[in-house]
N, C-alpha and C positions, 0 to 999 in steps of 0.2 A: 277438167274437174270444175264444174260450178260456183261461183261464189255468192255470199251472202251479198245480198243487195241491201245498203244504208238505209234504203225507202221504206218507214214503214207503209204498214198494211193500215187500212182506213177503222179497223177495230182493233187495232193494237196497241196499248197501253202502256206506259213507265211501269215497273214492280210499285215505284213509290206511289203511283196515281194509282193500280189496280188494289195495293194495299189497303190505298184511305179509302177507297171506295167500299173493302171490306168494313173494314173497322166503323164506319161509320152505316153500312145496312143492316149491321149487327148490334147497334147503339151503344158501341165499346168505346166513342169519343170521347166523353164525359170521365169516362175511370181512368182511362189511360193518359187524359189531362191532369187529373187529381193525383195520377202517380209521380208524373213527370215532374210538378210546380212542389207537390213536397218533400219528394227525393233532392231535390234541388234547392230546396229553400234554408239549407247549413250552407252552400257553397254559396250562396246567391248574399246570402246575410253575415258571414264570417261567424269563427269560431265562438266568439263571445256570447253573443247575442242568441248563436243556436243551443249553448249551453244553458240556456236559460229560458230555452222555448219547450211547453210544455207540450204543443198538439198544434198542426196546422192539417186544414180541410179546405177541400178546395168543393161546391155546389152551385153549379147553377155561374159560375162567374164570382162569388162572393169568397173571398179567401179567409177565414176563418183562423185565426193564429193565438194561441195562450202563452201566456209570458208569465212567471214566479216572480215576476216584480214591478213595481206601480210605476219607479221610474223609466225603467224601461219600456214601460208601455209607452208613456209619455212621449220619451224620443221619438219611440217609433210611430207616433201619431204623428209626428212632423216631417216624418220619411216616407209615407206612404205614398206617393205620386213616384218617387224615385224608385220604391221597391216594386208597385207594379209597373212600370219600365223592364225594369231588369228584368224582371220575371217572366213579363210576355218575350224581352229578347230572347231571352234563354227557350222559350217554349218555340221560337220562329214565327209566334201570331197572338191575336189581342184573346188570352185565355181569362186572364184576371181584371175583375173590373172595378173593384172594390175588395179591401182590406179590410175586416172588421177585426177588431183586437180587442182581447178578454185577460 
C-alpha cells in the first residue's frame, strides 16, 4: 500500500496561506479586519470601558471608537499606544494604526 509522501508538491499551499490568498483576491481583508479588531475590542478593553462604548470602526487602519463619556475619553487618550498594541496582538499583525476617539 502506498504512502503519503511529507514532501510537498512545488504548487501546494498551507489551507491558511491558500485561504489569505482568497480573502485577499476578493478584497474581503479590509471587512474581516474591521470584524475581528471590534468583535474584539469588549475583550481587548474590559468590561467597563465597553459598557460605555458607543461604536467602534475600524477604515483604512484608523480605529474609530465612541465613548458616552468625556472622561473616559480622556483616559483613553492616554491609552492609545497600549490599546493599539493589544489590538494588533490579538489581530496576529499591524491592523490598527491609529485610535481616533469621539
Amino acid at each position: 500500500m502506498p504512502t503519503a509522501s511529507p514532501v510537498k508538491k512545488q504548487n501546494e499551499q498551507s489551507l491558511r496561506t491558500a485561504l489569505g490568498h482568497l480573502i485577499d483576491s476578493y478584497g474581503l481583508r479590509e471587512k474581516m479586519d474591521e470584524l475581528d479588531i471590534t468583535t474584539g475590542w469588549d475583550e481587548a478593553v474590559g468590561p467597563m470601558i465597553a459598557r460605555h462604548t458607543v461604536s467602534v470602526r475600524l477604515r483604512r487602519g484608523r480605529l474609530t471608537v465612541r465613548v458616552d463619556s468625556a472622561p473616559l475619553r480622556q483616559e483613553l487618550t492616554f491609552m492609545r499606544e497600549a490599546l493599539i498594541e493589544i489590538l494588533n496582538r490579538r489581530a496576529g499583525r499591524r491592523v490598527v494604526h491609529e485610535i481616533v476617539l469621539e
